[in-house]
Short mmCIF file of the C-alpha atoms (twelve columns), coordinates in Angstrom:
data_MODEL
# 
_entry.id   MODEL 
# 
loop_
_atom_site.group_PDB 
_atom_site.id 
_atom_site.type_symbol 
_atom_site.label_atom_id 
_atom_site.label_alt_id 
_atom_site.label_comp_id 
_atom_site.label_asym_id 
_atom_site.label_seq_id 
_atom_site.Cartn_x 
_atom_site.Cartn_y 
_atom_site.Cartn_z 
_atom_site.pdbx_PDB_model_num 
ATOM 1   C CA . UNK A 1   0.000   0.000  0.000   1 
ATOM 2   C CA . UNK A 2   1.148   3.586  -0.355  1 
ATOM 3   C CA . UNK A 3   -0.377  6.729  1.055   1 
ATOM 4   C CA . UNK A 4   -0.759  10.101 0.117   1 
ATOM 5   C CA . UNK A 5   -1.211  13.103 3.030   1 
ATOM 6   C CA . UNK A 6   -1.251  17.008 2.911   1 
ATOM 7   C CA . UNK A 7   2.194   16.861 4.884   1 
ATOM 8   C CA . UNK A 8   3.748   14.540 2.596   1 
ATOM 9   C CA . UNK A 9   6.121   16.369 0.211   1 
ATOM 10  C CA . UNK A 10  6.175   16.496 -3.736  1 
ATOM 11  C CA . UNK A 11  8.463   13.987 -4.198  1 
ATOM 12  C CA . UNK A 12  7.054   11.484 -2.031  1 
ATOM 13  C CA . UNK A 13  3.688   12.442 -3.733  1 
ATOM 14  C CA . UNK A 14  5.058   11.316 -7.101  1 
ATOM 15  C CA . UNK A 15  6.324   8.216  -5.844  1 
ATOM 16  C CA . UNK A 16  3.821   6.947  -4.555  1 
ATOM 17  C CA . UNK A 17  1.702   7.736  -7.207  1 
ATOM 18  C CA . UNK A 18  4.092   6.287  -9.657  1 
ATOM 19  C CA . UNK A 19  4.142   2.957  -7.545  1 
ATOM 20  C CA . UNK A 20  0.696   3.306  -7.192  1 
ATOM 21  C CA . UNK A 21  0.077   3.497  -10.966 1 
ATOM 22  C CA . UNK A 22  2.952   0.632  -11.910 1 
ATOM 23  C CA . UNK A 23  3.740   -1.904 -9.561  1 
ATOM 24  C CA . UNK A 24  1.156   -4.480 -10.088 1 
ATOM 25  C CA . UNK A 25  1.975   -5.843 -5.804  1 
ATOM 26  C CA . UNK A 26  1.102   -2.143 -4.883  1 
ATOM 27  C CA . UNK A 27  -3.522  -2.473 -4.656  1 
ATOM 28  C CA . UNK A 28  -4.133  -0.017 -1.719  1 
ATOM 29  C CA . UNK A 29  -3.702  3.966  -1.740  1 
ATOM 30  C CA . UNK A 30  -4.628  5.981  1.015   1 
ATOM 31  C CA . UNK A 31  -4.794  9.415  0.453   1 
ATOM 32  C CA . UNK A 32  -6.738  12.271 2.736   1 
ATOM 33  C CA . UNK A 33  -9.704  14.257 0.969   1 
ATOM 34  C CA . UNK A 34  -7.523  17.002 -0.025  1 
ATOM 35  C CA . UNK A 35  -4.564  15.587 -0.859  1 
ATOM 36  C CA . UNK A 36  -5.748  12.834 -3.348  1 
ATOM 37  C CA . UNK A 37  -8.398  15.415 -5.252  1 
ATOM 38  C CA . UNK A 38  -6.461  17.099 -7.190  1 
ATOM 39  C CA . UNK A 39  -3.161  16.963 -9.342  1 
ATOM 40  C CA . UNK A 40  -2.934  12.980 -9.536  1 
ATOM 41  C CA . UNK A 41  -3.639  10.425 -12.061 1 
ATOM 42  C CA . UNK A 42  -5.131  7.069  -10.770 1 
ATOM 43  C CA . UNK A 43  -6.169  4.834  -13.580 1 
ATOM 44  C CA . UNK A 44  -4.636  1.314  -12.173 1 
ATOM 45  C CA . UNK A 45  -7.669  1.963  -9.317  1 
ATOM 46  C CA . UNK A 46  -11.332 1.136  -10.573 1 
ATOM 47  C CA . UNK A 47  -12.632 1.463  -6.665  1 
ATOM 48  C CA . UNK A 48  -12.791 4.485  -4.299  1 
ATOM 49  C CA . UNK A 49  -14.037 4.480  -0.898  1 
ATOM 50  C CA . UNK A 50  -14.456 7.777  1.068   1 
ATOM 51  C CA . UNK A 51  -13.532 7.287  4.628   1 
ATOM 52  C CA . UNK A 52  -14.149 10.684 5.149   1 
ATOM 53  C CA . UNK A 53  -16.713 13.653 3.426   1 
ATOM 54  C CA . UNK A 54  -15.602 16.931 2.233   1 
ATOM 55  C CA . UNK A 55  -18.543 20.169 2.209   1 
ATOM 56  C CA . UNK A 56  -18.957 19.831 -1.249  1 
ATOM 57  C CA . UNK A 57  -20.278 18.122 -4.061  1 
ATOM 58  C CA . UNK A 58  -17.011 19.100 -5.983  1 
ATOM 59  C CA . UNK A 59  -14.557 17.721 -3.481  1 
ATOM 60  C CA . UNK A 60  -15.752 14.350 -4.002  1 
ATOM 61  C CA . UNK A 61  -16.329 14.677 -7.649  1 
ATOM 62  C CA . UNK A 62  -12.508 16.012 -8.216  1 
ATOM 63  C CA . UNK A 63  -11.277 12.838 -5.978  1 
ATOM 64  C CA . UNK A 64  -13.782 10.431 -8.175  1 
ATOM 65  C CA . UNK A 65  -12.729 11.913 -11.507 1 
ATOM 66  C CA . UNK A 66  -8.648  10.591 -10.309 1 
ATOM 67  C CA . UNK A 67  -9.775  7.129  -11.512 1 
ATOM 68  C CA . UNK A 68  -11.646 8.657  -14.585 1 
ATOM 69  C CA . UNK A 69  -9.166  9.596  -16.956 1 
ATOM 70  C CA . UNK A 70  -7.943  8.882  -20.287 1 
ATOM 71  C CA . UNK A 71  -6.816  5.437  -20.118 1 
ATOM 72  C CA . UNK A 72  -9.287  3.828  -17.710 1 
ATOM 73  C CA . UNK A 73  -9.810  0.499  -19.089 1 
ATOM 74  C CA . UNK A 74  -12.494 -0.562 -15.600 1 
ATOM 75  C CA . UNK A 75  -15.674 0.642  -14.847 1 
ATOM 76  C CA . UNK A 76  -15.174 2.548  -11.753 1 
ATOM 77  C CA . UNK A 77  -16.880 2.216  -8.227  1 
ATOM 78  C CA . UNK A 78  -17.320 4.856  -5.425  1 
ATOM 79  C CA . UNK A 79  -18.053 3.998  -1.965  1 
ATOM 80  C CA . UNK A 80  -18.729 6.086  0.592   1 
ATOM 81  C CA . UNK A 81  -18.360 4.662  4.605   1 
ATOM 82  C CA . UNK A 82  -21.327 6.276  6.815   1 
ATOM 83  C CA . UNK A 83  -21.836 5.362  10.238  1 
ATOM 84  C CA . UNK A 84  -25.727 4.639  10.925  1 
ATOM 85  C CA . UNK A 85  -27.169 7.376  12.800  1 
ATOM 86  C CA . UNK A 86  -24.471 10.132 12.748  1 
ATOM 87  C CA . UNK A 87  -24.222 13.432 11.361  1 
ATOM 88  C CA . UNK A 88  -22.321 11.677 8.152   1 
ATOM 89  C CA . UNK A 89  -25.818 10.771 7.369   1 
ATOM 90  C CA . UNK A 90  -26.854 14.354 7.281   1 
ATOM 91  C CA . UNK A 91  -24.271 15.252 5.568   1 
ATOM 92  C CA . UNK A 92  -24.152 13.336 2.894   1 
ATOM 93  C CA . UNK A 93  -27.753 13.915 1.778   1 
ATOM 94  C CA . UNK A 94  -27.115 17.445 1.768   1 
ATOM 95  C CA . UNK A 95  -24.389 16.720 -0.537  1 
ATOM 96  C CA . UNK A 96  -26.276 14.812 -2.601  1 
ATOM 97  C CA . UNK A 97  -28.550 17.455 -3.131  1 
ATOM 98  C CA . UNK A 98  -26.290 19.955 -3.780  1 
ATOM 99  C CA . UNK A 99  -25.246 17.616 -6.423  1 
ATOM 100 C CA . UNK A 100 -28.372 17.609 -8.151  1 
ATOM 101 C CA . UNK A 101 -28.926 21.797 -7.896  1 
ATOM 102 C CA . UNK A 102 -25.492 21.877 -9.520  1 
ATOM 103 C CA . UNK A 103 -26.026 19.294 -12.100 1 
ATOM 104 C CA . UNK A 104 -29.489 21.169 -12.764 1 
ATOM 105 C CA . UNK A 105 -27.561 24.341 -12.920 1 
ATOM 106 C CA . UNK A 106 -25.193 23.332 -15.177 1 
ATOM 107 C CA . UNK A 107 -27.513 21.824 -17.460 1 
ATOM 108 C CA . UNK A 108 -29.144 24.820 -18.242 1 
ATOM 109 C CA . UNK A 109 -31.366 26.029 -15.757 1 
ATOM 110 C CA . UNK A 110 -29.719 28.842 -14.157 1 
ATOM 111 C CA . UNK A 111 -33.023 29.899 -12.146 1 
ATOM 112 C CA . UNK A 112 -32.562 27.113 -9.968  1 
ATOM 113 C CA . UNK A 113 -29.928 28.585 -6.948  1 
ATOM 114 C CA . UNK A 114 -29.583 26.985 -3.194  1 
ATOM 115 C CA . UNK A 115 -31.357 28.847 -1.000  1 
ATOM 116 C CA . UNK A 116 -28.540 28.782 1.531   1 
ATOM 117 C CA . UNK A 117 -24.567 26.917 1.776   1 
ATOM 118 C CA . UNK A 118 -24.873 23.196 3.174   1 
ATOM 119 C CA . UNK A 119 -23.187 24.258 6.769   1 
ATOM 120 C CA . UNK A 120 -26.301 26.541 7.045   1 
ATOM 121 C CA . UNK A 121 -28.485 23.760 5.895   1 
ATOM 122 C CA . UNK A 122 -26.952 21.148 8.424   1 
ATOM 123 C CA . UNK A 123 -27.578 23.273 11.380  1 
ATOM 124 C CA . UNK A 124 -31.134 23.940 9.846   1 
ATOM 125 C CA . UNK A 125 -31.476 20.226 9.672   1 
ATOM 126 C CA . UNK A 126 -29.828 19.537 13.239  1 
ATOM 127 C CA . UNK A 127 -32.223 21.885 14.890  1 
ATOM 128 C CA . UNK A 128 -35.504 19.819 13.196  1 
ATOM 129 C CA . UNK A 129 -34.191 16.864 14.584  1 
ATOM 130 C CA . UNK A 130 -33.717 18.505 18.081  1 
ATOM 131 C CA . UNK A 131 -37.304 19.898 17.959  1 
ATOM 132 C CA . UNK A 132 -35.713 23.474 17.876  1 
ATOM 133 C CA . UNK A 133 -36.615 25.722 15.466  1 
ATOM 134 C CA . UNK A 134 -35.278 28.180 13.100  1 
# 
């Protein structure tokens, strides 16, 4: 296995990318959020699983499109881990929503804008469960 973190310098970066991408004994990457989203080419992978959730549908779509690039040969899988009954819950269906406003957005219907960001959605969301209100 190799790993990639934000502490981990460019050099070490590349190599384990490059053994990541080449040695055929090397199956297992770990990489945080941040630092495996962006700059970094991932074809030999065809499966993802988040461990963790970024605020944004474009964190997760940047870290999804590493495995979809020109050369893929595998269909690719995402998996996100959620514990049952926790705020990743929450969290991840406001994602998932934001998803579709952007995808609708994108697709040509520019009238359609969040009402508010997902933090201020989450607390909205917290409070209904709480029985507060708004």
């Amino acid at each position: 296995a190799v790993r990639i973190f934000g502490e981990d310098s460019a050099s070490d970066r590349e190599a384990a990318v490059r053994a990541f991408q080449e040695d055929p004994k090397i199956r297992l990457m770990v990489a945080s959020l941040r630092a495996g989203r962006e700059g970094i080419t991932l074809t030999a992978a065809s499966d993802v699983v988040f461990g963790e959730q970024g605020w944004t549908p474009a964190e997760h779509r940047q870290c999804e499109d590493r495995l979809h690039r020109i050369g893929q040969r595998d269909a690719v899988t995402c998996t996100y881990l959620l514990a049952r009954d926790t705020i990743d819950e929450d969290i991840r269906e406001l994602i998932e929503e934001k998803r579709a406003v952007v995808d609708t957005a994108t697709e040509g219907d520019p009238a359609l804008q969040p009402e508010h960001g997902i933090l201020g959605d989450l607390i909205e969301r917290l409070l209904k469960k709480k029985g507060g209100t708004k």
